[in-house]
C-alpha positions as CSV (number, residue, x, y, z in Angstrom):
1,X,0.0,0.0,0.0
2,X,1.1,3.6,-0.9
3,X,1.2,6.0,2.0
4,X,-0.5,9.2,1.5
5,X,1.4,12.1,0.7
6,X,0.7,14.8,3.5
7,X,1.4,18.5,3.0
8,X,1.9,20.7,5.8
9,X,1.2,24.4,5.4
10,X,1.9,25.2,8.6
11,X,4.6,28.3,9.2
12,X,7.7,26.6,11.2
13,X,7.7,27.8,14.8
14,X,11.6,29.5,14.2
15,X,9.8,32.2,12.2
16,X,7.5,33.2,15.2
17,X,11.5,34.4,16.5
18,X,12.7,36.1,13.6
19,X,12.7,39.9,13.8
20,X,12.7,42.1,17.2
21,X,10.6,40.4,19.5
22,X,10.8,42.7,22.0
23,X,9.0,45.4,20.0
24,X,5.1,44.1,20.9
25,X,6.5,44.5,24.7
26,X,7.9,48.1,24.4
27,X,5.2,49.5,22.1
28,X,2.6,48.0,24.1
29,X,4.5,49.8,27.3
30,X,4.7,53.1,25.8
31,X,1.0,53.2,24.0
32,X,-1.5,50.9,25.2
33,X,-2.8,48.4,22.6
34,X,-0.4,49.3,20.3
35,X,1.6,45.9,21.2
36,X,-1.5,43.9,19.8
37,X,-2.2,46.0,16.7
38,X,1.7,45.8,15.9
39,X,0.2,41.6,15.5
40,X,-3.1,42.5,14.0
41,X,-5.1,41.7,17.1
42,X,-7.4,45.1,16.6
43,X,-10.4,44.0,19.1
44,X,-7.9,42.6,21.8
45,X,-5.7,45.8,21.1
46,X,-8.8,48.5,21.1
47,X,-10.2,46.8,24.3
48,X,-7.1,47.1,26.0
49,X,-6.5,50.9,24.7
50,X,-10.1,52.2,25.5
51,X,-9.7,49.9,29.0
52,X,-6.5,51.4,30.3
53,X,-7.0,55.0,28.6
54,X,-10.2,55.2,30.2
55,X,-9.3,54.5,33.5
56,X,-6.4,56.5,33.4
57,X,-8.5,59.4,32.1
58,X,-11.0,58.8,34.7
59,X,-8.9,58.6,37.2
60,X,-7.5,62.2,36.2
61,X,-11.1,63.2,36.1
62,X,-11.9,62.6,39.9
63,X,-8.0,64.6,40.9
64,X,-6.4,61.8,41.3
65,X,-2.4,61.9,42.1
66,X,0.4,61.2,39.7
67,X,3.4,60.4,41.6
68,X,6.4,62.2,41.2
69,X,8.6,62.4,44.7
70,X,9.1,58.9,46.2
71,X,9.4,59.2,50.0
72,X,8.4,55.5,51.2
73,X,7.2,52.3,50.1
74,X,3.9,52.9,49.7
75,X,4.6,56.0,47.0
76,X,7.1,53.6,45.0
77,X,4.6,51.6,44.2
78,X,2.4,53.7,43.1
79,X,5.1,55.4,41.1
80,X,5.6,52.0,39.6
81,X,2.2,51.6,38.7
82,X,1.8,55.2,37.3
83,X,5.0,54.2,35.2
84,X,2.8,51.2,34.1
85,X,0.9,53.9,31.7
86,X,4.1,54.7,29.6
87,X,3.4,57.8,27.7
88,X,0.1,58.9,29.0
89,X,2.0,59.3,32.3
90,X,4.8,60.8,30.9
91,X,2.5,63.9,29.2
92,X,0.3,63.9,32.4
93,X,3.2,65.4,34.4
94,X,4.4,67.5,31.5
95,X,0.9,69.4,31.7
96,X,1.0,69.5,35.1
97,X,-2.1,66.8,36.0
98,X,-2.0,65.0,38.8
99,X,-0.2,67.1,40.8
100,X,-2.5,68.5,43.5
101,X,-2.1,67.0,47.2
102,X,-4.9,64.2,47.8
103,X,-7.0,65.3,50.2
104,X,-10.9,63.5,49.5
105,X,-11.2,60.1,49.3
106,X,-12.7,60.5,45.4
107,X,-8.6,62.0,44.4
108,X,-7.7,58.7,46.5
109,X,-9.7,56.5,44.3
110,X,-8.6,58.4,41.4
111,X,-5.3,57.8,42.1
112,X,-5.8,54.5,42.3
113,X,-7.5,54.2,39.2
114,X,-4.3,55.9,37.6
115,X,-1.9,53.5,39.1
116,X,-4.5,50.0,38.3
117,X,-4.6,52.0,34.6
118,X,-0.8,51.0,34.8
119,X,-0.8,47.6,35.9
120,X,-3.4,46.8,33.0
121,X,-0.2,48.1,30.4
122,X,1.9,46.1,31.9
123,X,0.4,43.1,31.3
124,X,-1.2,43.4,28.3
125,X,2.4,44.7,27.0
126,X,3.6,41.1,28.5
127,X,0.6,39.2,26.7
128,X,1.4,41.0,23.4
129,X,5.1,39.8,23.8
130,X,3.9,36.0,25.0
131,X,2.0,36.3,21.9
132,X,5.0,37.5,19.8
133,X,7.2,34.7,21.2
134,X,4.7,31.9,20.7
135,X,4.5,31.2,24.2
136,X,0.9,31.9,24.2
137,X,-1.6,31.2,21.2
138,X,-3.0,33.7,19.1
């Protein structure tokens, strides 16, 4: 009996290496969703910008703080989540937002919404790279 010829069209899995890889990660860092649209994942990627733009936009809206002096614990990390927002946190303390003194609980919740805005980059950023690297499926 003759075996059947198979064809595979299937790209090998070196190509999913070839090129920058790391270029999903920083783009997805510095604008969120651009990471996924940089793959041509346009719903994940417009979810993920209206998600983290929103709550960083809302968060602005009720006074919240952007952290810019780091005097204990407490602020690092919210400096490290305010980083999270790459860009958007970068022009928020160039035009001055997020500056006042928090001093109602709705500027603390603000604040927090500006640092959880952060966190959200990060990790899609991370999933667009995982995705990049083939270490997670499209």
């Amino acid at each position: 009996m003759a075996s059947p010829q198979t064809t595979s069209n299937a790209v090998p899995k070196s190509s999913a290496n070839q090129g920058f890889v790391y270029l999903p990660l920083i783009a997805g860092w510095l604008v969120p969703g651009a990471g996924h649209f940089l793959l041509g994942k346009w719903g994940r990627g417009a979810l993920l910008a209206a998600s983290v733009v929103g709550m960083f936009v809302i968060g602005l809206a009720m006074q919240g703080q952007l952290f810019s002096n780091v005097h204990d614990i407490l602020d690092l990390l919210g400096f490290v989540g305010d980083l999270g927002n790459g860009l958007l946190f970068l022009v928020g303390r160039v035009a001055g937002l997020g500056a006042d003194q928090v001093q109602i609980t709705s500027q603390d919740w603000g604040t927090r919404f500006i640092e959880v805005a952060g966190l959200l980059n990060v990790i899609a950023a991370v999933d667009a790279h995982n995705i990049r690297t083939g270490r997670k499926a499209a």
